[in-house]
N, C-alpha and C positions, 0 to 999 in steps of 0.2 A: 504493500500500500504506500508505502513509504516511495517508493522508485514509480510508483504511477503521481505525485504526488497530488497522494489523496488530502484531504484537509484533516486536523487533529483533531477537530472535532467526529469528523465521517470515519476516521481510521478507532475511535474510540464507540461510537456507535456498532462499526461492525463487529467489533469483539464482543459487545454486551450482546449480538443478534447471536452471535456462536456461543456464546454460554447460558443461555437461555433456553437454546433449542438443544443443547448438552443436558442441561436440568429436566428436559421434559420426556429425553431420552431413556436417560440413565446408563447410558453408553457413552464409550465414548466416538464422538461425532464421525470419524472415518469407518468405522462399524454401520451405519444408517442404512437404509435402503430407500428408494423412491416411495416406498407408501408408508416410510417414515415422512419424509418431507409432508405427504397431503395430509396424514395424521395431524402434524401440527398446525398446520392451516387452519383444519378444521379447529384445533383446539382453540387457536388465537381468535377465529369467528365466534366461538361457545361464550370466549370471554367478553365480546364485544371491541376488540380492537378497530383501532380509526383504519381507515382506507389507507392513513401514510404509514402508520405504522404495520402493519401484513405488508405493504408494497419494500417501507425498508428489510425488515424479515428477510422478504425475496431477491432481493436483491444482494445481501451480506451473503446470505446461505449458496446464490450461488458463485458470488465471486472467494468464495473458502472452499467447495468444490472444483469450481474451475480451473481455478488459480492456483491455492494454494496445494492443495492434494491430487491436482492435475486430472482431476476426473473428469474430459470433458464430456458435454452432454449431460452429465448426471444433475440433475436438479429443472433441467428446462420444462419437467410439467408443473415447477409450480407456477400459478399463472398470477401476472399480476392485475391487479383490482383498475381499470380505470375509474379516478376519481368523476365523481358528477361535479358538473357546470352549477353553481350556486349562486343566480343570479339573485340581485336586492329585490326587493317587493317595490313595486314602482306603487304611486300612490294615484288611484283617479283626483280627476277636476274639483269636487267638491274638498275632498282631502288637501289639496293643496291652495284650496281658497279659504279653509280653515287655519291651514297651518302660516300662510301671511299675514292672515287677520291678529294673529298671536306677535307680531313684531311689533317690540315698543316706540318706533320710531319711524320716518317716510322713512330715511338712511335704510334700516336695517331692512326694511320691506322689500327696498329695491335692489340690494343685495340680496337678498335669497332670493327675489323672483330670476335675477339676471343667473346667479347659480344655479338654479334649479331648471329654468331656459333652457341653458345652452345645450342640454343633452338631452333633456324630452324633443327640444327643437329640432336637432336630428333625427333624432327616432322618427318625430314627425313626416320628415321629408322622407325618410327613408320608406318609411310605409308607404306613401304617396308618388314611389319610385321615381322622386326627383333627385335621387344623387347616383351620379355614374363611377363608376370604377373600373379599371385599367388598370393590366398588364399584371405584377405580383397581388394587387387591391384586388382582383376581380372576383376576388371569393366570398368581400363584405358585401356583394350583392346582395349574400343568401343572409337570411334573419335572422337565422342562430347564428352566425357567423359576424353580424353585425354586432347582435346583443352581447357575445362574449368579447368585444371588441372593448365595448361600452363598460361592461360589467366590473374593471378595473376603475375605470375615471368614474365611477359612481361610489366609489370607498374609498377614491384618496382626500386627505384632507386641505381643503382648497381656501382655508382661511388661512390670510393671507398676517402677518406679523408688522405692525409698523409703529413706531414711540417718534415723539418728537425729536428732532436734529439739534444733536449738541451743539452745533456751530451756529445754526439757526439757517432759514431761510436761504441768507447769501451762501450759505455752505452749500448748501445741497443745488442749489443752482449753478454755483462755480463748478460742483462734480459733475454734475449733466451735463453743463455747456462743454466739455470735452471729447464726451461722444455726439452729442447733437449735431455738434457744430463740428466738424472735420473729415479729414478727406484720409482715401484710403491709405497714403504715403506721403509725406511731405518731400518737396522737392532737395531740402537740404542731407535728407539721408540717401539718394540716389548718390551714388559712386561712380558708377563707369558703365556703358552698355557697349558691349563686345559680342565678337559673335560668336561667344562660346554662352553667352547670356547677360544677366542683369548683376551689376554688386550694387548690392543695399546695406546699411548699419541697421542693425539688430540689436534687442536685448535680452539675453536668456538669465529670466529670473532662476531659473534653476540652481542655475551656476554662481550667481549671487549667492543664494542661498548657502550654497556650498568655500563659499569667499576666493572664488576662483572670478577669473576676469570673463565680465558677462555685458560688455557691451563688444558687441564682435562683426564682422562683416558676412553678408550671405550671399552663393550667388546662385541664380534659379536660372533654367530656360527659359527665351522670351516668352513661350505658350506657360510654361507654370505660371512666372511671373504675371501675365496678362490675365490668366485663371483667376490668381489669389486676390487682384484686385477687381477684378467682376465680380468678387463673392459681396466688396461693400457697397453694390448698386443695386436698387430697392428694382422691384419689379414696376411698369407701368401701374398706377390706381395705389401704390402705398405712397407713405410719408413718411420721414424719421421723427417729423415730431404734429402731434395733434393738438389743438384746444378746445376745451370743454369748458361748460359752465360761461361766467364771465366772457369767454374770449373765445367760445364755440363761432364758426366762420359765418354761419349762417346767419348770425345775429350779434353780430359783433357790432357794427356799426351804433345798431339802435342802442346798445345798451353802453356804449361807452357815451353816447348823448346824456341818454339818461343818466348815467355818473354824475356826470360835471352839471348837470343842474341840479342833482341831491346834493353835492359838495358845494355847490353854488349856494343853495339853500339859507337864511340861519339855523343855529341849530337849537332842538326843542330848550325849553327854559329850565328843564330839569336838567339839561347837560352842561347850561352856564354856568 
């Protein structure tokens, strides 16, 4: 196990799988016969064992035949359990006009409606066989296929973590504006173009990390080179940066009017 490297965890698993099925024996384990193995099977189902655990079983038992005592073949009728597809309980329309009416606030409402959206909204389309699939995709056609697709993104936990900016405001703007705002190479770290390729300056934090010198030169074919910077050019229809609320495109205009006459305004008497 050790020369396949198996993990210490998995390498300690299979030992307990081989002395368990020793204990149940009373033999020792190179003694067995095939209707020793489905004996125990059976046994491990008497007891109500999980579907992972008869599958690891089967698996230990036969790589300790296979492997270790070189018996090949011996062990391949115990068969392993496929697990079932455990999809979540989707909840109908009433159910989830009850479960928004429970939020304390518009904010929270419209986060869980926008969370809870995004994947029944698929499903939607999907039923309604407005989404096409292509090439390795084309098997999310089928609806089990879709739902076990989906069946993961409905148990990851999607609330999302955020505290106020030590720095404040300007912080966190000055850190945006660095990706926002820039191109995929600046012209000052261009080196030389040859026709063996591109030299560029680089930095490998790696090699920092290790206090080795980590600002270093690189040089790529023109085709990589021209690659890796098509990779920072947005498809037609995206943007690198959006605004909402306040400064949403659609109604930006009117509402920075509106500003400047609230700010225009006096202000109420209770704030003098």
């Amino acid at each position: 196990m050790t020369i396949r490297r198996f993990g210490e965890h998995t390498q300690r698993d299979y030992v307990r799988q081989v002395r368990e099925f020793t204990a149940f024996l009373g033999l020792p384990p190179d003694r067995a016969g095939p209707e020793d193995l489905r004996r125990y099977q059976l046994h491990l189902a008497s007891l109500g064992a999980s579907y992972a655990r008869m599958n690891l079983a089967c698996t230990a038992l036969r790589f300790f035949f296979h492997v270790t005592l070189g018996r090949t073949g011996f062990g391949d009728r115990m068969a392993r359990i496929p697990t079932p597809d455990r999809l979540p309980v989707v909840l109908d329309m009433q159910e989830v006009a009850l479960l928004l009416a429970h939020a304390r606030s518009l904010k929270d409402r419209a986060a869980l409606s926008i969370a809870y959206g995004c994947l029944e909204g698929l499903a939607a389309l999907h039923a309604a066989s407005r989404l096409a699939f292509h090439g390795d995709l084309a098997h999310l056609a089928e609806a089990e296929a879709f739902a076990a697709m989906l069946a993961p993104q409905r148990r990851a936990d999607w609330v999302v973590y955020a505290k106020r900016a030590f720095g404040g405001p300007e912080a966190v703007l000055a850190y945006l504006a660095r990706y926002t705002h820039r191109v995929a190479i600046a012209n000052s770290r261009l080196v030389a173009m040859e026709r063996h390729g591109v030299t560029f300056r680089g930095k490998d934090y790696r090699a920092r990390c290790a206090g080795k010198a980590w600002r270093k030169a690189m040089t790529l074919t023109a085709h990589d080179f021209t690659r890796r910077c098509l990779l920072h050019v947005l498809p037609d229809g995206f943007h690198s940066i959006r605004h909402y609320g306040l400064l949403a495109s659609s109604r930006r205009a009117d509402t920075t009017t509106r500003i400047r006459q609230i700010m225009a305004a006096p202000a109420p008497p209770c704030l003098r």
